[in-house]
N, C-alpha and C positions, 0 to 999 in steps of 0.2 A: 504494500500500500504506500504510494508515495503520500507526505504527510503538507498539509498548507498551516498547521496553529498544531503549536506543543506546548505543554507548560506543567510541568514539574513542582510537585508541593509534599513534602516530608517523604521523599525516593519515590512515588509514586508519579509516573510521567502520563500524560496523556495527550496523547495525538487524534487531531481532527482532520477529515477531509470533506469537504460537501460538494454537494450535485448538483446543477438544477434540472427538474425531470420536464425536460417540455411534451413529452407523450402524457402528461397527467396533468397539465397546467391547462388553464383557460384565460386566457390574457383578457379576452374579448371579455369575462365574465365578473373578472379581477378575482382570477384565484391562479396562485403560480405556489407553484410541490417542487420542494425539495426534499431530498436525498442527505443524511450524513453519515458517514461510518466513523465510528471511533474505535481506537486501541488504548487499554488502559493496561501499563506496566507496571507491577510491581517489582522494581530497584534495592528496594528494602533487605533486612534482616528479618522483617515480620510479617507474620500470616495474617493479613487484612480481608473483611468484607466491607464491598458494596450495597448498603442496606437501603440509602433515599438517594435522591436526584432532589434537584431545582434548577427548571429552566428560565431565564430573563428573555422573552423573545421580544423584540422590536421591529415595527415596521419601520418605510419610509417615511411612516408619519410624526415617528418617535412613539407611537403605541404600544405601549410595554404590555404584553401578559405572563404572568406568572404560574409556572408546570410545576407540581409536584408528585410526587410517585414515592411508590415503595419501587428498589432495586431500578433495572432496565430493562427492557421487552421482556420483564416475565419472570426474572430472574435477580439474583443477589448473590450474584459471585464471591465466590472465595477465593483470592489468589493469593497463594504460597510464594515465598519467595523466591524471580526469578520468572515466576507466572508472568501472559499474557490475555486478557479476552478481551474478544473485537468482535461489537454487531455494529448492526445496520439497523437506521433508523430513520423518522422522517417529519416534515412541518408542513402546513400550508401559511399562506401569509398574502393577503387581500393586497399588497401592494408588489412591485415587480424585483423591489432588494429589501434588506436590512440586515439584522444580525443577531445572533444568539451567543449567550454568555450562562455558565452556570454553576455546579457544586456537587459532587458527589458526598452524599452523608457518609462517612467510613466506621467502621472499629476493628479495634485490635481482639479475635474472639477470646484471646488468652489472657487481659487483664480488663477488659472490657472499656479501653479506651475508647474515647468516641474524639475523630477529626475529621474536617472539611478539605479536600481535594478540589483544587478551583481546575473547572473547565474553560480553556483559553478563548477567549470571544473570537468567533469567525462570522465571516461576511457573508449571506445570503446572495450571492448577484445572479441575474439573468439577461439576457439577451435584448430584454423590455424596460430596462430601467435606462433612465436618462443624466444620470450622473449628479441627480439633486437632489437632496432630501430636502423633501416639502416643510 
C-alpha cells in the first residue's frame, strides 16, 4: 500500500491512503464516496487493542460531523507486538472535497491502560472540486 498521511503516537504508527470512488459518487446529486484504507502498526513492546474510533469529518463547507464507534468494521483488534491490521473503509460527503481527522480509543489489555492514537488528517479531493473552500 503506498501511504499519503502517517502519524505515529506512543510506537503505534498509522498510515492512511484515500480514494475517491467516482463509480459510487453522484456529483449531479451532490453526493461524492470515498474510499480509505488504513494500516495501523504496532512499533511497540506492548500488546494493544483497538476498542473506539472518532471521526472529525468536514466538508467544503467547514461542516464538521462527529463518528463514533466501538472498534472498526466490526472488529477491535489486538495487535501484539510487531502486529499489522489494515481494512478498508468508506465516507460520503455532500460536497466535492474536505477532510477527515481522528482517534483511535486504545488499551494496554495487560494493565488496563487506556490511550488515544491520533489518526493523521487526510484530504478528501475529487475531480469536482474547485480548489475553494466555500
Amino acid at each position: 500500500m503506498s501511504v499519503d498521511y502517517s502519524q505515529t503516537t506512543r510506537e503505534i504508527r498509522v498510515d492512511v491512503r484515500s480514494f475517491y470512488l467516482a463509480d459510487q459518487s453522484r456529483p449531479e446529486e451532490g453526493r461524492f464516496m470515498w474510499a480509505y484504507r488504513i494500516r495501523i502498526h504496532n512499533l511497540g513492546r506492548e500488546t494493544v487493542q483497538l476498542l473506539r474510533r472518532t471521526w472529525h469529518i468536514t466538508d467544503a463547507h467547514g461542516r464538521t460531523q462527529t463518528v463514533n464507534g466501538a472498534g472498526v468494521i466490526g472488529q477491535q483488534p489486538v495487535l501484539e507486538p510487531g502486529e499489522t491490521f489494515e481494512y478498508t473503509s468508506g465516507t460520503p460527503l455532500e460536497t466535492p472535497s474536505g477532510f477527515m481527522v481522528g482517534a483511535y480509543h486504545m488499551v494496554v489489555p495487560d494493565s488496563g491502560e487506556a490511550f488515544d492514537v491520533a489518526i493523521p488528517a487526510f484530504s478528501l479531493d475529487s475531480p469536482h472540486q474547485d480548489g475553494r473552500v466555500h
